[in-house]
C-alpha positions in Angstrom: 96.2 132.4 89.7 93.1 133.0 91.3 89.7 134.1 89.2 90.4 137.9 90.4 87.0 137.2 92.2 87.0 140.7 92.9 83.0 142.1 92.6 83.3 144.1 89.5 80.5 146.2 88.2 77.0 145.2 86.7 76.6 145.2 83.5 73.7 147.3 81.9 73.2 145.5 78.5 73.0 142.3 78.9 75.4 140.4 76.5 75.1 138.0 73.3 76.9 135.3 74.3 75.1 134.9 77.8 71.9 135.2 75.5 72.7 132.5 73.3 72.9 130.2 76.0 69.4 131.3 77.6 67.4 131.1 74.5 68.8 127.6 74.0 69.3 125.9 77.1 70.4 122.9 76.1 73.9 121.0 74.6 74.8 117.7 74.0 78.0 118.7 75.6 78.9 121.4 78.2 82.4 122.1 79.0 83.2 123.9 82.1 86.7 125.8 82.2 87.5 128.3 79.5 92.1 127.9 79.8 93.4 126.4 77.2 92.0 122.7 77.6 88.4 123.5 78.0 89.1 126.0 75.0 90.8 123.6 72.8 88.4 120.8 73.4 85.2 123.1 72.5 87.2 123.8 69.2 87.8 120.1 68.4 84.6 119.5 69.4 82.9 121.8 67.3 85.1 120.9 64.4 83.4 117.4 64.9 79.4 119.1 64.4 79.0 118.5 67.8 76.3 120.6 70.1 78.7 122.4 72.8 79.0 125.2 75.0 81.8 126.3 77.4 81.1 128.2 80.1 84.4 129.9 82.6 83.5 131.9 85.7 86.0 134.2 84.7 87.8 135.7 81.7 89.1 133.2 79.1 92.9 132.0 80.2 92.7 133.5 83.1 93.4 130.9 85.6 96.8 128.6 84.9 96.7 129.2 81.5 97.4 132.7 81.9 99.8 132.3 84.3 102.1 130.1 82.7 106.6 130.4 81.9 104.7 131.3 78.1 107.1 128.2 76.8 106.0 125.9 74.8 108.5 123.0 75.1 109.0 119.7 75.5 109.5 118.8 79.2 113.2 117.7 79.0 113.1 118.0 83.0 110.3 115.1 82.7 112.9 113.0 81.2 114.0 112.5 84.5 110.8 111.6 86.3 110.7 108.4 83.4 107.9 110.4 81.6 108.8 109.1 77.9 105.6 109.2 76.6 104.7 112.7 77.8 108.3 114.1 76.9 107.3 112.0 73.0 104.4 114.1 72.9 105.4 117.3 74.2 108.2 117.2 71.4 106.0 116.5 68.2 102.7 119.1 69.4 105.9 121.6 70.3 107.1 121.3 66.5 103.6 121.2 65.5 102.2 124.5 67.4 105.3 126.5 65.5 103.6 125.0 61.9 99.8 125.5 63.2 100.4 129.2 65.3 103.2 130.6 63.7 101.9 133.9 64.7 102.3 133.4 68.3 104.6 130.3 68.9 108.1 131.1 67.9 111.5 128.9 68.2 113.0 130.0 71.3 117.1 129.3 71.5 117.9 127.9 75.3 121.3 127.7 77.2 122.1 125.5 80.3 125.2 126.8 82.6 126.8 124.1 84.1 128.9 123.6 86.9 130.5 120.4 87.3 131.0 117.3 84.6 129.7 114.2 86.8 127.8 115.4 89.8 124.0 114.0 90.2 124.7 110.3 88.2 124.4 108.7 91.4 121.8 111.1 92.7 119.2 110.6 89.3 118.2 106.9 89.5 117.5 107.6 93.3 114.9 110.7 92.1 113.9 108.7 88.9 112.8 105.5 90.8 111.4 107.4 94.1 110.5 110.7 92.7 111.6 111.9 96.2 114.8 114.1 96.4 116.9 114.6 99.9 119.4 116.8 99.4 119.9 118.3 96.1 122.7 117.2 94.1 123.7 118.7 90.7 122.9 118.0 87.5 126.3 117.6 86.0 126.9 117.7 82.5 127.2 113.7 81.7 123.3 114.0 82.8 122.6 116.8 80.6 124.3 116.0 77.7 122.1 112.2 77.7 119.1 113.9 78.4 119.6 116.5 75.7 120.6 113.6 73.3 117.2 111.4 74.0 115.4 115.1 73.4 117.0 115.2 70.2 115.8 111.3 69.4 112.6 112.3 70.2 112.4 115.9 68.7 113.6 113.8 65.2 110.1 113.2 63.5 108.8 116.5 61.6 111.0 118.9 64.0 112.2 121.9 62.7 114.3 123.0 65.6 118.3 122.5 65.7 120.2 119.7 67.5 121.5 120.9 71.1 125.5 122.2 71.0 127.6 122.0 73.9 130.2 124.8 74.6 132.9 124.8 76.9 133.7 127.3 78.9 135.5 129.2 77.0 133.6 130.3 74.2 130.5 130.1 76.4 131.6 132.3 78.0 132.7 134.3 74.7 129.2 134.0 73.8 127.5 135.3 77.0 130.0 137.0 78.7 128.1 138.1 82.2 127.3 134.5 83.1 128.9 132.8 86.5 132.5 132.5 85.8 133.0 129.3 87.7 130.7 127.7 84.8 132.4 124.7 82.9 130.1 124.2 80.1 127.5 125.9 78.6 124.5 123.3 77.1 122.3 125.2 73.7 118.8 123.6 72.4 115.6 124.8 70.9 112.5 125.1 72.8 109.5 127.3 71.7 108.0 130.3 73.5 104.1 131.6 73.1 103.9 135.5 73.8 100.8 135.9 73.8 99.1 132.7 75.5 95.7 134.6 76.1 95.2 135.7 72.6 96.2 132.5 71.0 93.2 131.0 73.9 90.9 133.5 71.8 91.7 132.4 68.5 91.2 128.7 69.5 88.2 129.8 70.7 86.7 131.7 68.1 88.1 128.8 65.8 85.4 126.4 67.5 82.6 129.5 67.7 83.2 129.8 64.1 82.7 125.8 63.2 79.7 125.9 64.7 77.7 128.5 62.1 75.7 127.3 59.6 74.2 124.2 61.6 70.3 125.5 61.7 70.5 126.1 65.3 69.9 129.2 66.7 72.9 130.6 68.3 75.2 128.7 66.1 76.3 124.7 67.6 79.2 126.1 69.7 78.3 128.8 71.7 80.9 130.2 74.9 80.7 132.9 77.0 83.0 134.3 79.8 82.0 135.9 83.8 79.5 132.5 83.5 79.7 130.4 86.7 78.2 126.9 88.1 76.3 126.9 90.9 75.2 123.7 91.3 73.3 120.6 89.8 70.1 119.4 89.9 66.9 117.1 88.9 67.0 119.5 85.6 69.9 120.3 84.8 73.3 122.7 85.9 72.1 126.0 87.6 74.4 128.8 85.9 75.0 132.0 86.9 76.1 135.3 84.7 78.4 136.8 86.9 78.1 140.0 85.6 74.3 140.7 86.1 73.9 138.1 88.8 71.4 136.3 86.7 70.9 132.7 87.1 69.5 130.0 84.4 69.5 126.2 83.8 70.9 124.1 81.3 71.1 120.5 80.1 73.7 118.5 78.7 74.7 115.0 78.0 78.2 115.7 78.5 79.6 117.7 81.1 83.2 118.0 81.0 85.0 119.7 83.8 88.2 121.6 82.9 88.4 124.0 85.7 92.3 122.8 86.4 93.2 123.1 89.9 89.6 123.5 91.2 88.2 120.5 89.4 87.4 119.4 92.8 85.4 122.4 93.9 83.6 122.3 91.0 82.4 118.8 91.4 81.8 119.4 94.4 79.6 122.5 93.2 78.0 119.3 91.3 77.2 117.4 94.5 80.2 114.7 93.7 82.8 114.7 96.1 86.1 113.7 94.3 89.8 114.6 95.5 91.8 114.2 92.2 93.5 117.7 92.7 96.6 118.7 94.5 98.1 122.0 92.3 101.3 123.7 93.2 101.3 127.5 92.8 104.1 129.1 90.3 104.7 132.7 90.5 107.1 134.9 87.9 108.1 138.2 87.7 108.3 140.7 84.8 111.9 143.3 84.8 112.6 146.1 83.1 116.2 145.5 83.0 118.4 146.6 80.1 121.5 145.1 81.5 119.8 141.4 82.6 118.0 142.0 79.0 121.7 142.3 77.2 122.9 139.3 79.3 120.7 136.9 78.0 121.4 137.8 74.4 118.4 136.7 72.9 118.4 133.5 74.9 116.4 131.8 78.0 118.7 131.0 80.6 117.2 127.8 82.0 118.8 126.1 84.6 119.6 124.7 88.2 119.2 126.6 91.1 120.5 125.8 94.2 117.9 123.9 95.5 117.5 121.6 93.0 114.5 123.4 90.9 114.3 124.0 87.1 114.6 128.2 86.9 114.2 130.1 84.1 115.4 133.8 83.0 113.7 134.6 80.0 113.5 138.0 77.6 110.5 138.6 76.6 111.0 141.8 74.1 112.1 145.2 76.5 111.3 142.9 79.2 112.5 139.9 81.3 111.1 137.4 82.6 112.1 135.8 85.9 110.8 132.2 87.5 109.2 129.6 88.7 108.4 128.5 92.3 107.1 125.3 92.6 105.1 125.0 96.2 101.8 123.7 97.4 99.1 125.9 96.9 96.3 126.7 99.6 93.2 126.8 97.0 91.3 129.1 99.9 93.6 132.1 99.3 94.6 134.3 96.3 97.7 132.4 94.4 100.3 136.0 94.4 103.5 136.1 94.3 105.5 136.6 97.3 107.9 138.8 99.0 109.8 135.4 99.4 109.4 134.5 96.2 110.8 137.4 94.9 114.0 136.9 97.1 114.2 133.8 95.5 114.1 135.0 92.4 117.1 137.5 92.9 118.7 134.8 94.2 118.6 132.8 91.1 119.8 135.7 88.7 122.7 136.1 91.0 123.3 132.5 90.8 124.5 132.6 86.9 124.9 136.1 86.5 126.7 137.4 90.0 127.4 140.7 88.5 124.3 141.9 87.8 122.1 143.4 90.9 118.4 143.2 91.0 116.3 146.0 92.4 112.7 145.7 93.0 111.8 149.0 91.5 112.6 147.0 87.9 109.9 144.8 88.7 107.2 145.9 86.2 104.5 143.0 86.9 104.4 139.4 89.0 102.1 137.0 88.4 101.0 133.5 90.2 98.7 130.5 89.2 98.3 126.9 90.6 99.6 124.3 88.2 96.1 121.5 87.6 98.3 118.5 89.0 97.5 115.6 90.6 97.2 114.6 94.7 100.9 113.8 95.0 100.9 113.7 98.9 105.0 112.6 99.8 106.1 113.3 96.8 107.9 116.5 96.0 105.9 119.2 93.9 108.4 119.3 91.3 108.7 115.7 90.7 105.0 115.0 90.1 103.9 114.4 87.0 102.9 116.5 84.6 100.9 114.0 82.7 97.1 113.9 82.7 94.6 111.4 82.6 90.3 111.8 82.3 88.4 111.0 85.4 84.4 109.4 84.0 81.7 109.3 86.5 77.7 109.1 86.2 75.2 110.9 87.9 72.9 108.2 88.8 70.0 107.6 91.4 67.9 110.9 92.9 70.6 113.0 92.2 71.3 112.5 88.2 70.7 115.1 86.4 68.3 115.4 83.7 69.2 115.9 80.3 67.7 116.1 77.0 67.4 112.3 76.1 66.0 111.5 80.2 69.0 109.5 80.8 71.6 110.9 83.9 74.7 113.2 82.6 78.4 112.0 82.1 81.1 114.0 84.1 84.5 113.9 82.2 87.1 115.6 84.9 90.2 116.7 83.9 92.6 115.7 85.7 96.4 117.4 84.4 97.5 118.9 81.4 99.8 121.6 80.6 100.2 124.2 77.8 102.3 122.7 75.2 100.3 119.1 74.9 96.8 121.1 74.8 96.0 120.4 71.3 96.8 116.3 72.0 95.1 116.7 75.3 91.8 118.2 73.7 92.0 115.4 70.9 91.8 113.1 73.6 89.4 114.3 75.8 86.9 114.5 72.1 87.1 110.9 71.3 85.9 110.2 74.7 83.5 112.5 74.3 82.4 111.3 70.7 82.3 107.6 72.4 80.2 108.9 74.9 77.5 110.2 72.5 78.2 107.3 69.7 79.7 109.8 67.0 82.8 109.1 64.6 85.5 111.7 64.6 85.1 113.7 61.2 88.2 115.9 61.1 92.0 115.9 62.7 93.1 119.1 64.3 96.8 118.2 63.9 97.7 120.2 60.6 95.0 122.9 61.3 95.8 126.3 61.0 94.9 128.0 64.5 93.1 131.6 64.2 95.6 134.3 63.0 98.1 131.6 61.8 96.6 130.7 59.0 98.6 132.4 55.8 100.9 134.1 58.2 104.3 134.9 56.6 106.4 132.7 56.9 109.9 134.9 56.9 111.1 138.4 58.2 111.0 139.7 54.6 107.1 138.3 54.7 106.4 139.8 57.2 107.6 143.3 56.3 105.9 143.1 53.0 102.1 142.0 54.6 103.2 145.2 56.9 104.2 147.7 53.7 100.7 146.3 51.9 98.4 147.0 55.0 99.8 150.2 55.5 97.5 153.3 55.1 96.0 156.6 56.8 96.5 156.5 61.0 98.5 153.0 60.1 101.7 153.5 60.3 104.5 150.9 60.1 104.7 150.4 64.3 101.1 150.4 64.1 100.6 148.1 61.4 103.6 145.4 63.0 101.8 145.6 66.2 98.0 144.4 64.9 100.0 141.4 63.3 102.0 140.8 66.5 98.1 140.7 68.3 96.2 139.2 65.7 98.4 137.4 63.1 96.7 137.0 59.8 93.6 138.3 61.3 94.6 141.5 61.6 93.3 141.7 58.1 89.6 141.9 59.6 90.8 144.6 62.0 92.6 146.6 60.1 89.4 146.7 57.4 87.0 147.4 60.7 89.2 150.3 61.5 89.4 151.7 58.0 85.4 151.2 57.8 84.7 154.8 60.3 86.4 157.6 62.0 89.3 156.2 64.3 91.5 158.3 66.8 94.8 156.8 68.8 95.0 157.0 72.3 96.5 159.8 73.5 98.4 157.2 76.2 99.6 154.3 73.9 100.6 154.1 70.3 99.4 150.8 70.3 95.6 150.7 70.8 93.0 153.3 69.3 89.1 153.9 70.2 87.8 151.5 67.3 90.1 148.7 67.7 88.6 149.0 71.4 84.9 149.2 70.0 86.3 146.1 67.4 87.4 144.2 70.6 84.2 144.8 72.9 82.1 143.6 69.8 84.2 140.8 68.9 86.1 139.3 71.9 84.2 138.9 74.9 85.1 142.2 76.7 83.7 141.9 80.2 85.5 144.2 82.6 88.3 147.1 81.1 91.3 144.6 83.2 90.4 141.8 80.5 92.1 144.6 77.8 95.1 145.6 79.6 95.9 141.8 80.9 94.3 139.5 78.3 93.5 141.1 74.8 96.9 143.0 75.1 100.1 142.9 77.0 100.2 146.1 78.3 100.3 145.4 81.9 102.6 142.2 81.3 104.7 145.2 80.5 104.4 147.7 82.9 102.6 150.2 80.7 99.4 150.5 82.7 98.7 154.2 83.7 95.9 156.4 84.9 95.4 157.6 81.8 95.5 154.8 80.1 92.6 153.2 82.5 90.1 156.2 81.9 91.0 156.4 78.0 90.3 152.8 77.7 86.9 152.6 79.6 85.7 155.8 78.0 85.9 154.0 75.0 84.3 151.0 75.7 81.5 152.3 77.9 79.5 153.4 75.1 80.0 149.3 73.3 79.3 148.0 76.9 76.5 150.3 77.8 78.7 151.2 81.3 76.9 154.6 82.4 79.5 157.1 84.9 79.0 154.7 88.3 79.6 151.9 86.1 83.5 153.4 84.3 84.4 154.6 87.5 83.9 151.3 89.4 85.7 149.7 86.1 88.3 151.8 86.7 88.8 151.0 90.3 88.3 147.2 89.8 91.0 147.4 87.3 93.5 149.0 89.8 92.4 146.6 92.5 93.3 143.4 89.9 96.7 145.2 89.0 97.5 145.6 93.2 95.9 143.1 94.4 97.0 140.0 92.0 100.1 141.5 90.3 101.9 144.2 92.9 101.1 147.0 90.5 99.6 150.4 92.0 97.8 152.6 89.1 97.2 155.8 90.6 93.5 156.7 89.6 92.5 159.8 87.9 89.0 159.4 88.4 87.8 162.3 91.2 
């Protein structure tokens, strides 16, 4: 997805996080990019006692990271491309994320229609060797069942997840009765799914924010803030800007490493490096409200082969469904939205494997699009290049090196790859280069470390329903009480005791949200325009639940937290219904006069 670079309002108070960075202009490391890598390396980094700060132009996950099939999984499509290791990897930080984020990562049961028992064995070796495909040819079940059995082999250390089942026709089709009756087998494995991929990016990040306290320097040793931009790079230093105020600043840093994803490029280039490592392919989905689609599934993604030879996916997501991917060659100059021929594709796949069941496009609640960070892959076809990512080093050197604390010119890590699943693996990584860098040792392993609200989270239904009856109290009900441990996970405790700590009052739109966990959010997470709350600190619009009301309840009660005068919640409003149009095909009629 693009940034929503959509001028927003100014902001009258100026904010604590841009602050921090003024008053101390200077890291050993500055990371660039606040989706998941940029997010998970300033964690590990501040784990380490490192000096960073993180910087992202826009809100936190907004980009790819917010734009993603919210699966975490193990890439048993890259099987094909010969990617063992990444496939290996993917696997174990799959089984690990449900042990480390219980709160948002979930097991997520996944069935395969298929349609013949042999076709594609000739076709495979032809797309494994050349990674180019002519005309697509099926992936039969022979193919399927050996790639399933390697992802067993490798899901085998630490996995929690059942082996895959086959199922003939049959009782697959006892099972899920509305699929494609022409089906022969029916193929059942565990992946993992992440419903809430922004908020689990904000508890990784407040993990690192909250390592870096107690160092002696002001502003804490890890210090990020959001709507911060580079401009460019100079004799002393990186000239940034605060996209909300328009006020610029410089900073110095050893390290700079540059997780922007798909514009990587631009922003070396922003630097005064040229470098072509990037060449992303856009993704778009759709969200349905669609009871019958919904009952189809029966609790399961339907992941499959469409007709064309791409991986598809139809997903339930709660009340909702989830419909995707594309897989095409994104033009970085315009808006990455998902469209009108998208969505006929997308129909097209439902009625692939469930030809019973029609598709309007008044049950399409939300769409969303964002370019996937992967490599120049000129000939080769988007879907067949690598998922894999590798660390690009250069050196400022000569009149145009930067100048940095210790006089000497600045590293530039670029990051070149990486999707959601391996992020903590991928952050790891990208840390020991950066501890090499600055000659430090590695002091503590992320791979058993609780992430943010997953620490202490119940680990059963029953668990759950008792940390639910034991929170309960006056305005928190049950529903109420279920859905702060859906957002938060264990942290939800510190909500719950800010909420109990003044006079609260629910929204008159939305059970789910009341004026002080707003006030709780604008003080705590980063709040910089009122869309950040209805796409990114809750799932509202990922839902379809956005209404007029909604927008002016929302930015009445942050304007007095964000010091936004009358101008300033009307142009909120307006920007948030321009977002919603403009990057997801939903139209909010406004209330404002």
């Amino acid at each position: 997805m693009g940034h929503n670079r959509i001028s927003g309002t100014s902001q009258h108070t100026q904010r604590d996080s841009v602050v921090a960075l003024q008053e101390r202009p200077s890291a050993k490391v500055l990371i660039i990019g606040g989706g998941i890598n940029g997010v998970g390396t300033f964690r590990d980094l501040a784990l380490q006692g490192v000096d960073v700060a993180l910087v992202e132009r826009g809100d936190y996950c907004q980009g790819a990271s917010g734009a993603s099939s919210h699966m975490i999984h193990g890439g048993i499509r890259y099987l094909e491309n010969g990617e063992f290791r990444l496939v290996q990897e993917s696997v174990v930080e799959r089984n690990r994320l449900l042990r480390i984020a219980p709160h948002y990562v979930k097991p997520l049961q996944t069935t395969i229609p298929i349609f013949s028992t042999f076709s594609g064995i000739l076709s495979a070796p032809m797309r494994f060797l050349t990674h180019k495909q002519g005309k697509p040819k099926e992936r039969g079940a022979f193919l399927i069942k050996v790639g399933l059995s390697m992802y067993d082999f490798f899901s085998r250390d630490g996995g929690s997840v059942p082996r895959h089942q086959f199922r003939g026709r049959t009782r697959a089709l006892a099972e899920l009765p509305k699929l494609h009756s022409g089906i022969k087998y029916a193929a059942t494995y565990f992946d993992a799914s992440v419903h809430n991929p922004e908020r689990l990016t904000l508890d990784v990040l407040q993990d690192g924010e909250k390592a870096g306290l107690g160092g002696g320097l002001p502003g804490g040793s890890a210090r990020a803030s959001n709507y911060v931009s580079l401009v460019s790079m100079g004799a002393d230093g990186v000239l940034l800007r605060d996209e909300l105020t328009g006020k610029e600043f410089e900073f110095q840093a050893d390290v700079i490493v540059n997780t922007t994803g798909a514009w990587v490029d631009l922003t070396n280039q922003a630097m005064g490096a040229v470098s072509k490592f990037m060449g992303g392919t856009k993704g778009s989905h759709i969200v349905l409200d669609h009871p019958e689609l919904l009952a189809a599934c029966n609790g399961r993604e339907i992941f499959f082969e469409h007709t064309d030879g791409r991986i598809v996916l139809i997903y339930p997501m709660g009340d909702r469904v989830l419909v995707g991917t594309t897989d095409v060659d994104a033009d970085m100059s315009e808006d990455a939205v998902c469209t009108e021929k998208e969505i006929d594709y997308f129909f097209d796949l439902v009625g692939h494997v469930f030809p019973t069941i029609k598709v309007e496009r008044d049950q399409i609640v939300y769409s969303f699009a964002g370019v996937r960070p992967l490599p120049r892959h000129d000939e080769t076809q988007p879907g067949f290049v690598s998922r894999d990512y590798r660390i690009e080093r250069s050196v400022r050197t000569g009149d145009d090196a930067v100048a940095t604390p210790g006089g000497k010119a600045a590293v530039v890590l670029s990051l070149v790859g990486g999707k959601w699943t391996t992020f903590r693996a991928l952050a790891e990584h990208m840390t020991n280069d950066v501890l090499r860098e600055l000659g430090m040792e590695r002091k503590v392993s992320t791979a058993k470390l609780a992430i943010g609200g997953g620490a202490g989270f119940p680990a059963t239904e029953q668990g759950e329903q008792e940390w639910i009856k034991k929170h309960m109290g006056p305005g928190l009900d049950a529903d109420r009480v279920a859905g702060l441990l859906t957002r938060y996970g264990t942290r939800a405790d510190a909500v719950i005791a800010y909420l109990n700590a003044g006079h609260d009052q629910p929204l008159r739109s939305t059970r789910e949200l009341s004026v002080r966990e707003l006030e709780f959010m604008a003080e705590h997470e980063q709040i910089g325009h009122l869309v950040d709350v209805l796409i990114r600190r809750t799932s509202l619009a990922f839902r379809g639940l956005v209404t007029g009301e909604l927008l002016n309840e929302i930015a009445a009660a942050l304007a007095e937290p964000l010091g936004w005068d009358a101008a300033a919640r009307e142009a909120e409003i307006r920007h948030a219904q321009e977002v919603l149009q403009r990057f997801h095909k939903v139209d909010v009629h406004s209330l404002v006069a």
